[in-house]
MARKOL-120315 format. One record per atom (N, C-alpha, C, O, CB): residue in one letter; x, y, z. Coordinates in steps of 0.05 Angstrom, whole numbers, plus 5000, padded with zeros to 4 digits. Last residue first. Glycine has a CB too. Layout:
N
AXYZ;...
END
This chain:
177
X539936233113;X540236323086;X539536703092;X539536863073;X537736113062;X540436223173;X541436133152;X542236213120;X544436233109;X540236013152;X538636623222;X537336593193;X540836413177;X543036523173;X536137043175;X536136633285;X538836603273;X539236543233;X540536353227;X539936313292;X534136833340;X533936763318;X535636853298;X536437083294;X531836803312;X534936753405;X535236993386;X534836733360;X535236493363;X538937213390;X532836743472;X531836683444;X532836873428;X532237103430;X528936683440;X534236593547;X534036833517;X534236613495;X535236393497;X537237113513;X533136633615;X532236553590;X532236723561;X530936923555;X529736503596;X534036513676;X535336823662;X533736533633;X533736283636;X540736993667;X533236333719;X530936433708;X531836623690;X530836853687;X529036553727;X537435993741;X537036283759;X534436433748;X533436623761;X539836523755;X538635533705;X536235553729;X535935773748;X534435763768;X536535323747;X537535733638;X538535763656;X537335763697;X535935923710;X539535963643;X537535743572;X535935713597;X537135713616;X539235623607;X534435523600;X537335913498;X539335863532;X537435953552;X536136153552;X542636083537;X537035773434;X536235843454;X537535773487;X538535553493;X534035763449;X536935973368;X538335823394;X538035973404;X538336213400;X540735723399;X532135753322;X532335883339;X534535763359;X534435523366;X529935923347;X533435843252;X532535693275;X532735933297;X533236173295;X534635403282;X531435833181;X530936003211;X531935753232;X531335523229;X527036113218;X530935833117;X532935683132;X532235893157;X532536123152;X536535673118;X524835963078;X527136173088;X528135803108;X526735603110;X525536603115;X523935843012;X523635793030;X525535893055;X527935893049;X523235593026;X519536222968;X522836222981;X523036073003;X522136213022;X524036502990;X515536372921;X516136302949;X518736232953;X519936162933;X514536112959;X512336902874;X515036592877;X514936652908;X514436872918;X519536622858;X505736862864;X507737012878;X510036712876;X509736472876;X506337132915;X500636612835;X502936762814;X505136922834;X506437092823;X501237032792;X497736812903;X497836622873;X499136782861;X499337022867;X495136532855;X499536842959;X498236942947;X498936812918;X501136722915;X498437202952;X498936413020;X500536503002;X498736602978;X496536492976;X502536282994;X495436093064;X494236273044;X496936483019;X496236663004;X492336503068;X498235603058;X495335603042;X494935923031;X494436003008;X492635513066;X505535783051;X502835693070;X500635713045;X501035803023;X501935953101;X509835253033;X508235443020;X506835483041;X506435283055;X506735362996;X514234913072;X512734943053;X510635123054;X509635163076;X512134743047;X519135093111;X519735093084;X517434953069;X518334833049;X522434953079;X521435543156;X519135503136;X520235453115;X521735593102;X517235723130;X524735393211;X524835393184;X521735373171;X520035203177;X526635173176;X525735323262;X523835533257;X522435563225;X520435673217;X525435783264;X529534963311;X528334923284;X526135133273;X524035033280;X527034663284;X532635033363;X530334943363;X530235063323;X531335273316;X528035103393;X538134833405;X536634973385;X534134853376;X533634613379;X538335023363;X541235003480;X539634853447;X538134963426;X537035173428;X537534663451;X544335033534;X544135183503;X543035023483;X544634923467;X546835263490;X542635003592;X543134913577;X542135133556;X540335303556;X542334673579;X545835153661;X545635263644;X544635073614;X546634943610;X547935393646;X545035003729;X545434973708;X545935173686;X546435393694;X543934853706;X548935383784;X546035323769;X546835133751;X549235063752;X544535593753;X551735663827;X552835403823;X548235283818;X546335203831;X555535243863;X551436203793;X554436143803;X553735873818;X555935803827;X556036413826;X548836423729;X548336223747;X551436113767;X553235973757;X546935983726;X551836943689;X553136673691;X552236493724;X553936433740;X556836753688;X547637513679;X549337443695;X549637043693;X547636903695;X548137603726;X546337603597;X545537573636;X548537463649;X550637373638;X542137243645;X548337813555;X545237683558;X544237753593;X542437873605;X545437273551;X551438203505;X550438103521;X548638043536;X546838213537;X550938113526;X553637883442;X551437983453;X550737933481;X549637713487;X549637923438;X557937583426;X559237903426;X556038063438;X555938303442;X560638053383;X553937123414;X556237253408;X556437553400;X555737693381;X557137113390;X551637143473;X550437073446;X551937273433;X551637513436;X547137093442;X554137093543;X553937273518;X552537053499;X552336813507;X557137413506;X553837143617;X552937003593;X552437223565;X551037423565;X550036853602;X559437233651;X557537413646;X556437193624;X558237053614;X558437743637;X563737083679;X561536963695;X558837163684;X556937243698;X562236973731;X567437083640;X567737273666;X565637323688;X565437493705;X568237533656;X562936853589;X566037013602;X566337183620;X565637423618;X567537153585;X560136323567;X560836433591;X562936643597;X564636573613;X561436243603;X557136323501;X558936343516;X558536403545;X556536543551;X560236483505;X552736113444;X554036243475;X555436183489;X555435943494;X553036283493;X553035853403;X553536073395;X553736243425;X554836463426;X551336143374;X552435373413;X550035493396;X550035753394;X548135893386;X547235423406;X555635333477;X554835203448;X552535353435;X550635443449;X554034883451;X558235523520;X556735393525;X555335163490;X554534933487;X554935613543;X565535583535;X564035593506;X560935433513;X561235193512;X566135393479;X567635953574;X566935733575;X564435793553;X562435943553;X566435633606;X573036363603;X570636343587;X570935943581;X572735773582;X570936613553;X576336843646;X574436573652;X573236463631;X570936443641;X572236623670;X583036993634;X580136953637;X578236763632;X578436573617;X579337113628;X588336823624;X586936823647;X584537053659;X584337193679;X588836813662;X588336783567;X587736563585;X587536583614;X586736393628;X589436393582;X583137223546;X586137103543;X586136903565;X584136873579;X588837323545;X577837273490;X578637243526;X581737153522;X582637053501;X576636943548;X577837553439;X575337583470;X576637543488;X577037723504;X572537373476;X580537933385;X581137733413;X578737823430;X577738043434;X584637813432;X577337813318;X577937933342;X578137823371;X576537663380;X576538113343;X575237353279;X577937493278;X578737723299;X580937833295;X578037613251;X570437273308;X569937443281;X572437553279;X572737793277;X567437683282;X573137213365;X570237123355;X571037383335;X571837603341;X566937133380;X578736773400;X577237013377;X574736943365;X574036723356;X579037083352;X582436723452;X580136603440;X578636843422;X577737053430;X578136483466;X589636493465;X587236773457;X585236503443;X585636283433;X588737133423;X593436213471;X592336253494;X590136433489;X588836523508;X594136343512;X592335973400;X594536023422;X592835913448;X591635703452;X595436383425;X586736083398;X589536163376;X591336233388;X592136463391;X589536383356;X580035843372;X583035863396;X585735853384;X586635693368;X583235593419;X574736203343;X577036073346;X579736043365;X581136233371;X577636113329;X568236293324;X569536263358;X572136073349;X571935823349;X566836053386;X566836263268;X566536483286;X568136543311;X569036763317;X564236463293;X566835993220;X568936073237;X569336253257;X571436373264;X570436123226;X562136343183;X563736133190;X567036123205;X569036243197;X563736023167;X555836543186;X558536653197;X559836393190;X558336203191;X558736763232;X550536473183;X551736513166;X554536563163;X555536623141;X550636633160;X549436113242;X548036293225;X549336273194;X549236063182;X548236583237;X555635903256;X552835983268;X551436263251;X552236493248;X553236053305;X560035463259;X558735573234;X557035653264;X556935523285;X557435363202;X563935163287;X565635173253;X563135443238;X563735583218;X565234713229;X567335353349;X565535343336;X565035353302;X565835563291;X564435493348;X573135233351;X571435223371;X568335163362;X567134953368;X571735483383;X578935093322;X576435093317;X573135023342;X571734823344;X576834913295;X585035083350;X582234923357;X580035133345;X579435333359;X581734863395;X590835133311;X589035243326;X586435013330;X586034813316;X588235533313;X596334873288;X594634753305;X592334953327;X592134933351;X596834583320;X598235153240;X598835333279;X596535143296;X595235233314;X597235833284;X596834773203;X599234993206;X599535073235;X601435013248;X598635293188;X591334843207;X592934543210;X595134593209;X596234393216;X592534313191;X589335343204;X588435153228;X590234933235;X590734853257;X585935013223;X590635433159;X592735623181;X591535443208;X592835413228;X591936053183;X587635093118;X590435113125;X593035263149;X595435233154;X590735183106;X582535273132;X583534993140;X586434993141;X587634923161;X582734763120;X583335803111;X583235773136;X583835433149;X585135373168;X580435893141;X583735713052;X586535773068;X586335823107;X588135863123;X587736113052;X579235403041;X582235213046;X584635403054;X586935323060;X583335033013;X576935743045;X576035553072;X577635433067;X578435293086;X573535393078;X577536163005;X577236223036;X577935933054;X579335943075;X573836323043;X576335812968;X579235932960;X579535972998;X581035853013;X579136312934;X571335782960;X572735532968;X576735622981;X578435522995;X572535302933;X568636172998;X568936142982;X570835882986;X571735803007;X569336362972;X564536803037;X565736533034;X566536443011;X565736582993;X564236353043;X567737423044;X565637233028;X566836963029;X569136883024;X565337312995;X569637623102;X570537593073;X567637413058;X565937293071;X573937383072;X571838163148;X569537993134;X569437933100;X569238083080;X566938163141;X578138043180;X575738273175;X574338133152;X575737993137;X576938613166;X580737753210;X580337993221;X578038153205;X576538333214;X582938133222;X580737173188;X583237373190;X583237593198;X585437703198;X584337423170;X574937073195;X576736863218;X579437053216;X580537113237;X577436443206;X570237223184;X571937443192;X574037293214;X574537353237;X569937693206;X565836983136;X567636963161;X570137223162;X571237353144;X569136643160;X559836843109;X561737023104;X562736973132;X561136923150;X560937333094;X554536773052;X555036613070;X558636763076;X560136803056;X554536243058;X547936933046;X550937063039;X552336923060;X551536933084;X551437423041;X544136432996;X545236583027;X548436723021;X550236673005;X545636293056;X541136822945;X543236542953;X544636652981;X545736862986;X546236462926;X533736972939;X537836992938;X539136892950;X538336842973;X539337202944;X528936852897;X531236772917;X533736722915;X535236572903;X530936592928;X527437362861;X528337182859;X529437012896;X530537142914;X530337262837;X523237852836;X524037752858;X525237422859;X523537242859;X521837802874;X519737952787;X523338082776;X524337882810;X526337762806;X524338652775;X514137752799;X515737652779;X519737782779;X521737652771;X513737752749;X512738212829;X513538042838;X515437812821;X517637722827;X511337972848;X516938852820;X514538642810;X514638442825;X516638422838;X514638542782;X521539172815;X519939162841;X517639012834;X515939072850;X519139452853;X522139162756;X524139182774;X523439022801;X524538812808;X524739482778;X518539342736;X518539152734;X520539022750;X520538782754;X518339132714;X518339962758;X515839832763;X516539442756;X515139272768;X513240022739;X523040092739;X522940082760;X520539892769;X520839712785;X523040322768;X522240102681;X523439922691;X523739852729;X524439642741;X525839992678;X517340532683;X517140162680;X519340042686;X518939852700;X516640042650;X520440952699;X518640852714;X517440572696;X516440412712;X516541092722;X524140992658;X525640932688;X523040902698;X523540742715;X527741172706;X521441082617;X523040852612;X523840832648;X524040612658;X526040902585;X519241642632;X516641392625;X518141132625;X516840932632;X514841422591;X523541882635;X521941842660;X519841682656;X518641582675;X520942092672;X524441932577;X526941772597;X525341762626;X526241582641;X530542012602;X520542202563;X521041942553;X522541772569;X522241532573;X522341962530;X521242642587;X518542562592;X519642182577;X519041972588;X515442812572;X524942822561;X525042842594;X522642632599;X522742472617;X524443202610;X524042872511;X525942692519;X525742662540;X526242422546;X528042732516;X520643282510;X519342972506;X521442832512;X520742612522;X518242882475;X522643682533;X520643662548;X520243342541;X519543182558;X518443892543;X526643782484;X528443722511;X525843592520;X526143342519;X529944002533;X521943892444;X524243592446;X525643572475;X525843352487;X527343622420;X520644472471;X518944212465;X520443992464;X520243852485;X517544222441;X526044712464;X524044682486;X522944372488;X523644172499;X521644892480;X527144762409;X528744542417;X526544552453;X525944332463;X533144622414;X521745062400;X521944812387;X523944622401;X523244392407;X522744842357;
END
């Protein structure tokens, strides 16, 4: 007898965790989620917040550092000058006597190597061009065939991109939200 009750309770609590799961994972329970927007300008990765960006505005205008780059992707404050040191994500990249040269959109020149931050790409063209631009990827209306009663999201994408006249060429995509 107590058999039997343990068996229906088991069976009850596994009939309640598989609907909630099932509604859980529905399309209806899927919401769009608010970009995680996050910097690692003091060394290690914080949630953005207002509290954050006025105490980083404040150590900027305090130790007169140069804000190199303010945002890429979701990062903020990625590439900062602090002193004679240049830091990407609150860690030192180059000191001053090394070579780097901020190309923009998130690449760099250092030591005649081309990076996509902290990613490396190719050898630094020694008397080439180089240009860094971005290109726009974003979906933001519905396609046709989207499936009915589904919520849509519109995703934030671009693409930055670097060309270079030695034929070195890279694309990374960069999500916003």
């Amino acid at each position: 007898m107590i058999f039997l009750r343990v068996m229906k309770t088991m069976k009850m609590k596994n009939w309640i965790a598989t609907v909630c799961f099932g509604v859980l994972s529905s399309q209806s329970a899927f919401a769009c989620t608010p970009p995680l927007m996050e910097s690692a300008y003091f060394g290690s990765t914080e949630m953005m917040s207002e509290e954050l960006t006025a105490r980083i505005r404040e150590d900027v205008r305090k130790n007169h550092y140069t804000v190199i780059e303010y945002r890429v992707g979701s990062s903020y404050f990625p590439l900062v000058k602090k002193g004679d040191t240049v830091y990407l994500n609150g860690k030192p990249l180059a000191k001053k006597e090394d070579s780097f040269w901020y190309l923009g959109h998130g690449f760099y020149q250092f030591n005649h190597e081309v990076f996509f931050m902290d990613e490396h790409i190719g050898a630094y063209p020694t008397d080439g061009t180089v240009i860094a631009y971005e290109e726009d990827r974003s979906a933001t209306k519905k396609p046709d065939t989207w499936p009915a009663n589904s919520m849509w999201c519109s995703i934030s994408v671009h693409a930055n991109k670097l060309e270079a006249s030695n034929g070195l060429r890279f694309e990374k995509l960069v999500y916003d939200n």
